[in-house]
N, C-alpha and C positions, 0 to 999 in steps of 0.2 A: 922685443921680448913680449909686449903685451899684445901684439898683433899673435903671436904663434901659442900662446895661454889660450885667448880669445878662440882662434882653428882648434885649440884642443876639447875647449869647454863644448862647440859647436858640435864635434864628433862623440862626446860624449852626451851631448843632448840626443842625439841621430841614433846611436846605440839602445839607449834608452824608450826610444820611440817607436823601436822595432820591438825590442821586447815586449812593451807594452800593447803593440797590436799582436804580438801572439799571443798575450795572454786574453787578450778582446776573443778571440777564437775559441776561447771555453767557459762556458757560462760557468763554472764552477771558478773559474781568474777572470771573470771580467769587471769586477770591482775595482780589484788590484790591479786591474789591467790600465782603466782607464785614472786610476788616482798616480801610477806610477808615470803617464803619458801628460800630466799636466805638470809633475814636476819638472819634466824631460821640459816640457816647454816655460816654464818658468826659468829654468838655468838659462836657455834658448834669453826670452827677455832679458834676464838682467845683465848678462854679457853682455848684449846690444845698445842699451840704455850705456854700460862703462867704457864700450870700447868704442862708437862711433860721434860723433860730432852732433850733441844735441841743441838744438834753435832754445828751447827753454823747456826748464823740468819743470818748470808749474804748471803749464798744459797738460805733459803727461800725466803727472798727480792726480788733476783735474779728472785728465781723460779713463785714467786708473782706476778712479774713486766711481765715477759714472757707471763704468764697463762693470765692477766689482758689484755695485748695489743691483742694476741688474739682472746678473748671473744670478745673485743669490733670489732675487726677488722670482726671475721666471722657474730656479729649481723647487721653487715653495710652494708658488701659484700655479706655473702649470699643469695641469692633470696629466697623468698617465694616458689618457686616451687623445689628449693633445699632443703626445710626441711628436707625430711627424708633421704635423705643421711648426711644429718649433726646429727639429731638425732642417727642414726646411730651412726655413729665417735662417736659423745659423750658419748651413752652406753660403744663403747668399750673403749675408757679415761678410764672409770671407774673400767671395768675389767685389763686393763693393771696395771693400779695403784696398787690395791691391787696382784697381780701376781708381780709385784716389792718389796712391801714391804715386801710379804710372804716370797719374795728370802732374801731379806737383815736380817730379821728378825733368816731366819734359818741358814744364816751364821754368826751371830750374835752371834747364841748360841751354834754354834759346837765348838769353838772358847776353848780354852784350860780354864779352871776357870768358865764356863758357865753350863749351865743343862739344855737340850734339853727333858722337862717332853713329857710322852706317848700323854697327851689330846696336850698340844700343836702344836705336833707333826703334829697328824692328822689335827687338823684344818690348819696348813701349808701347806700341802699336798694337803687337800679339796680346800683350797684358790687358789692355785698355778692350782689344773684341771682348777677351775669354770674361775679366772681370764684369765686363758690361751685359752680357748674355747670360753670365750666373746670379746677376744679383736683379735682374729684370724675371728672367725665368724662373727662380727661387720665390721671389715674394708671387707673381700668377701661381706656383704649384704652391703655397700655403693658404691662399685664398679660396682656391679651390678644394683643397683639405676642411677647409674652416666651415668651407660652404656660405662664403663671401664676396659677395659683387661680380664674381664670378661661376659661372655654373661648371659645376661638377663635369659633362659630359663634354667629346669634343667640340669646340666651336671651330665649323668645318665654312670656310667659304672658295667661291669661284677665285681662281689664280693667287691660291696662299702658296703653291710652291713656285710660282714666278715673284711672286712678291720677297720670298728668302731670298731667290738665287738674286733677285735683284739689290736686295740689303748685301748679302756677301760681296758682290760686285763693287759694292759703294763703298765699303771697307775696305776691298784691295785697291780701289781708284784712289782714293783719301790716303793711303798706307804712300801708295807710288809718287802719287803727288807731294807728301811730306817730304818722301826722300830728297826730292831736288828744293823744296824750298819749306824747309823744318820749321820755320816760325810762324806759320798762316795758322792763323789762330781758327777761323773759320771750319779750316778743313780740317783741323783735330775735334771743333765740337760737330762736327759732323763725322766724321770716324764713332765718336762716342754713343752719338743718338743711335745712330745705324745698329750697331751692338743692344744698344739695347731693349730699339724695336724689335731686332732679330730674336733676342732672350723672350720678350715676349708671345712673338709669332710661331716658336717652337713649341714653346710650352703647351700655348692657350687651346694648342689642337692635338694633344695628347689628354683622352678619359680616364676617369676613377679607374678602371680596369688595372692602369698602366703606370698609378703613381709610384708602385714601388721601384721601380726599373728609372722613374725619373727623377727620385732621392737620390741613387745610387748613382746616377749621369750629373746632377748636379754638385753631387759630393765630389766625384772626379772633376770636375769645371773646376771647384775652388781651388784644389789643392793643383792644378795646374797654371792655375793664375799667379796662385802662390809663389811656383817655382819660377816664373817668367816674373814676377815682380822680384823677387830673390836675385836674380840675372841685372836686372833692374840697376840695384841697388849696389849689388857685389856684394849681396850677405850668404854665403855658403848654409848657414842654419837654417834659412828660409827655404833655399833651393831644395836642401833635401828633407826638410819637412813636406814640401808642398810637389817633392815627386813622390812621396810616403803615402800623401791623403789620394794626388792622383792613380796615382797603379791602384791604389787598393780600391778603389772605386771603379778604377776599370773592371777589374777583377770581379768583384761584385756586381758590377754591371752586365757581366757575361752571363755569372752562377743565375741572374735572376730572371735572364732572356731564356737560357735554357731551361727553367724552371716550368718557363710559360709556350715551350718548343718554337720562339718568335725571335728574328732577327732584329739586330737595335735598330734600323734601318724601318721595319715592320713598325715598330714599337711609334718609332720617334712620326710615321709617315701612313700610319696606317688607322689612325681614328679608330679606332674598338672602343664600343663605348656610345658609338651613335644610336645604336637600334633604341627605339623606346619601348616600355613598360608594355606587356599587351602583343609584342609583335612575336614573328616566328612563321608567320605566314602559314600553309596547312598543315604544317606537325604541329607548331602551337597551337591551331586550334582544334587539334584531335587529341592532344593532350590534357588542355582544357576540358573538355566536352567528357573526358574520362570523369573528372571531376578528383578531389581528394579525401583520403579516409583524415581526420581527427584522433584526438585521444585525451584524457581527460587526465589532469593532475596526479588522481588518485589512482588510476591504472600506470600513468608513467610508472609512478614512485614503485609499485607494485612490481615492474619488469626488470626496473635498474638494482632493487632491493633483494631481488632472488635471482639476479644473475651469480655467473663467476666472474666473467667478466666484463668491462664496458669500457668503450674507448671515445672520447670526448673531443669531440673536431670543433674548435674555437674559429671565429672569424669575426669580420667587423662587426656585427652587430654584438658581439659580447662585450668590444670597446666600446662600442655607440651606448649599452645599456648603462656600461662599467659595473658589469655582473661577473671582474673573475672572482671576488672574495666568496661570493656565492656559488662559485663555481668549487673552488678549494675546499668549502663547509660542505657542499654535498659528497664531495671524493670523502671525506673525512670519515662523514657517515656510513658510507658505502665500503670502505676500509674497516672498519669496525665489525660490519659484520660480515668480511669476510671473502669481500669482493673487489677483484683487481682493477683498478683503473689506470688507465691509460691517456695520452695526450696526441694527438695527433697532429703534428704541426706541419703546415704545407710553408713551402718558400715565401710563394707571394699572398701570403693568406691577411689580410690587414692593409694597412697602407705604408708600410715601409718596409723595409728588411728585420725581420727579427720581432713584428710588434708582436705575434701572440706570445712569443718568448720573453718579452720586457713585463707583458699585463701578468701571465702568469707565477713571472719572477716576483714580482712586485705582490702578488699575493702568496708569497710561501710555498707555491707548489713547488716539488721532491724534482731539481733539476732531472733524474735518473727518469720520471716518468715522463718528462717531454721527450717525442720521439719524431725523427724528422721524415718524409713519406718513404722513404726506400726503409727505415726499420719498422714504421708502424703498417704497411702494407699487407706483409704476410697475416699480420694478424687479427686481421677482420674477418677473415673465414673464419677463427674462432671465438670469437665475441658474441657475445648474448644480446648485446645493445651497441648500436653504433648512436650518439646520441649528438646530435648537431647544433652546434649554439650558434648562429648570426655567420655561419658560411654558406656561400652557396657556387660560383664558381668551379671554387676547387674542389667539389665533390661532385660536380656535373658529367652523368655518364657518356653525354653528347661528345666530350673530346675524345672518346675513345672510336666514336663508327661514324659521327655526323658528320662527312667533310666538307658541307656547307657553312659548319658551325664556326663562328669565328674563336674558338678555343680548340677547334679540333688541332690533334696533336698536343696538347701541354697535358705534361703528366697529372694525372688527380688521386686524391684519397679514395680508396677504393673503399668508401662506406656503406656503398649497393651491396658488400657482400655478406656484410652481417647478416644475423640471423630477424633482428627488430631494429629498425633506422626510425629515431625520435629527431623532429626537425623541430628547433623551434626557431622562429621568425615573427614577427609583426604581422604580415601579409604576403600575399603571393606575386610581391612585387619582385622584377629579376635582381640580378646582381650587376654588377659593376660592366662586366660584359655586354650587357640589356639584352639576354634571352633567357628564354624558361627554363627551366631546371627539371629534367627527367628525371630527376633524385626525386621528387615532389611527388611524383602518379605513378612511382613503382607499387608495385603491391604489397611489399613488408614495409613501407613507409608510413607512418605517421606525423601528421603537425598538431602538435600542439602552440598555436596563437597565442601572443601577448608580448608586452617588453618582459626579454629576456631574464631581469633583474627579481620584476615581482614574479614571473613564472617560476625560477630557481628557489625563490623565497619561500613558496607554495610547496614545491617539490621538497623542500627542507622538511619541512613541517612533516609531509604526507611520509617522506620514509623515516621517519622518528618515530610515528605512532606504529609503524609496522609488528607485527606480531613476531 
């Protein structure tokens, strides 16, 4: 009886989990989205805690009390513009976990009076790659978010993809090996190291360019770990929680490859991201040599002030400044007298999925004005100002004619078509890509220089005093 409660509670958690990733699909429900997916997994926990065979509940407590302080501690302390390195960490939580329990689970059964079955086996084994590879390649891609002991761009050396196929190899030799003799303790921590050298040898050679594509690849890792440890275990709640996190990460995975017109395959193999600061060879430096026009606070304010309308392209550098509040108080102003603004939001514009969309959440901006590139496209032929906060990438007109350009092909915000393009930036340093930005030495282009945060702050002031 309490076995078929327990399968009902588990389908109602599953239920539950769906709904709440549809309602994740509209920022106007993704509050409700995700407070109703934690409940979904809370009933998930406490059916598992009742209905399986626990070693001792003051661990849990323990481990509950830990995990809880936390949760709450990173939702307080981390910044907004640290999201994706904490999403990050969290994907890999997920793959570490199951890569522990895979261990415990298999030494569990080697164990004299136990019976380590062939299917078992394998999903131990499968658990123990995938776990070991998301929570190796999860903390590299947060390090490199952080801009910690690890550099940003790819680290590209002589025989890194013999060096994979050769870790893969050693996984399925170790994998084969077990079969026939399950208790060689040896060859299980070598299965594990292998994995999660592998997690970091994937990672460490994928650039800034590409971390959004590699959230969403790691996010799919965990929740496939999930479901192979759920197999694991014989917990049905796990399994299809953790085919829930992986498909929708596939999925995501795809939306954000096509975003950037790049195979995962490209993505995962192809270094973008290497060229440095400077380079470009004779188009960079004929675009350079063009040199670029300026503009000054008080003329900005002047163009954005007496437009009708202006459409505002967010990118990393407006999380680097953590200038969207200032970005919201200028639309405000701008609104007042009369003048429409807009939000321009590219796919892979930030470093994750969705970040310009969390900063400007997170600042009160009118869900209705964030617009994603297929709506806000048409409407930069009529716009009085296209005005650029810390993007550059996705507004580079190179993907459209360069086919040397390593972005050539990925769709971009067409802000070359405005009537006045206001860039602002720190310097003329590229983007995440590492080349120049023909956005920069168009002719209706202006930069105005400085951190984004006290430039906006300026710009505040100057259309206040406007006439």
């Amino acid at each position: 009886m309490m076995q078929h409660l327990a399968e009902l509670a588990y389908l109602l958690a599953a239920v539950i989990f769906i709904i709440g990733l549809k309602w994740l699909s509209s920022p106007l429900r993704a509050r409700k989205g995700n407070v109703l997916s934690a409940f979904g997994m809370l009933i998930a926990i406490v059916v598992t805690l009742l209905d399986k065979q626990i070693v001792s509940y003051g661990l849990i407590a323990i481990g509950l009390l830990i995990g809880t302080v936390l949760g709450i501690w990173m939702a307080y302390a981390v910044k907004m513009t640290a999201m994706p390195q904490m999403v990050g960490l969290l994907n890999g939580f997920g793959g570490g976990a199951s890569l522990l329990v895979a261990a415990a689970e298999w030494y569990r059964l080697i164990q004299p009076g136990q019976t380590l079955t062939t299917g078992t086996a394998v999903t131990i084994y499968l658990s123990s790659l995938v776990g070991g590879v998301t929570i190796a390649g999860s903390v590299v891609a947060a390090l490199k978010l952080q801009g910690w002991l690890v550099p940003d761009r790819p680290v590209l050396f002589p025989g890194r993809h013999a060096l994979s196929i050769g870790l893969i190899l050693t996984v399925a030799a170790m994998g084969i090996y077990l079969g026939y003799n399950p208790g060689t303790m040896w060859a299980f921590i070598v299965l594990n190291v292998a994995s999660l050298i592998l997690g970091v040898q994937l990672v460490i050679a994928i650039g800034g360019a590409d971390q959004p594509v590699v959230i969403c690849l790691l996010n799919s890792y965990s929740g496939i770990a999930a479901a192979m440890t759920g197999f694991v275990i014989n917990n049905h709640g796990l399994i299809i929680t953790g085919a829930l996190v992986g498909a929708s990460g596939i999925i995501l995975t795809n939306i954000m490859c096509k975003a950037m017109n790049r195979s995962i395959w490209n993505v995962l193999f192809g270094g973008v991201g290497v060229v440095v600061a400077g380079s470009g060879g004779d188009k960079g430096a004929a675009m350079r040599a063009k040199g670029v026009r300026t503009i000054t606070p008080e003329d900005t304010a002047a163009l954005l002030g007496y437009g009708k309308l202006v459409i505002v392209v967010p990118g990393y550098g407006m999380a680097v400044a953590q200038a969207q509040h200032q970005v919201r108080e200028l639309a405000d102003l701008l609104h007042k007298r009369g003048v429409e603004v807009l939000y321009a939001i590219h796919p892979v514009a930030g470093r994750m999925p969705g970040h310009m969309n969390v900063l400007l959440a997170e600042a009160n901006v009118p869900y209705e004005a964030l617009q994603d590139l297929d709506q806000i496209n048409p409407n930069f032929d009529r716009a009085d100002v296209a005005i650029v906060i810390g993007a550059n990438d996705v507004v580079n007109p190179a993907a459209r004619h360069d086919t040397s350009s390593p972005i050539y092909g990925m769709p971009i915000l067409d802000a070359d078509k405005a009537q006045h393009i206001i860039v602002m930036k720190r310097s003329m340093n590229p983007g995440f890509a590492g080349i120049e930005n023909e956005l920069f030495y168009d002719s209706k282009t202006q930069m105005l220089f400085g951190d984004a945060k006290k430039s906006l702050l300026t710009l505040i002031n100057e259309v206040r005093v406007l006439e």
